[in-house]
C-alpha positions, 0 to 999 in steps of 0.5 A, a space after each residue: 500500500 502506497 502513502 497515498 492510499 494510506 492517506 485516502 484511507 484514512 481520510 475515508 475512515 475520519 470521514 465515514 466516522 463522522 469524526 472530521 471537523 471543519 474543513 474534513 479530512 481530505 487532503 490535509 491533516 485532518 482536524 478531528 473530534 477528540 483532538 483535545 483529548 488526545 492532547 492531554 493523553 500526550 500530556 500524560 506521558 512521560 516523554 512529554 513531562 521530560 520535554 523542554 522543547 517541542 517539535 508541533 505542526 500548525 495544523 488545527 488539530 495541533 493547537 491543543 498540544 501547542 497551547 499545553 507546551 506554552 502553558 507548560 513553559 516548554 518551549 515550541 518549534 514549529 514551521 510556519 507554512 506560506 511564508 512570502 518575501 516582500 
């Protein structure tokens, strides 16, 4: 199975569950229902608890985790996407 068919895949299965959020799944990192949650299971862990520095994507299911990091004094490192020259 190709990466491709991985993401239609899971696209399809976000979807069909009934667990996307605005704007669906397709093409993108999907936003989720349950993203919070999964936010504090991370918090929960070890390996977070160790963390000074954490590496998050910009996506929208990541805000959750970003706002625990700063709330957490970590600090984030994080791409900011469509960066243009003036």
């Amino acid at each position: 199975m190709t990466k491709a068919e991985i993401r239609q895949k899971v696209w399809q299965t976000i979807q069909r569950e009934g667990a996307a959020r605005f704007p669906g799944a397709y093409g993108r990192v999907p936003n989720f229902v349950g993203a919070e949650q999964a936010a504090q299971l991370l918090r929960e862990m070890a390996v977070w608890r160790r963390a000074l520095v954490i590496k998050v994507n910009a996506d929208a299911p990541q805000l959750s985790v970003r706002r625990l990091a700063l709330a957490e004094g970590k600090i984030i490192y994080m791409a900011v996407p469509r960066l243009r020259t003036e």
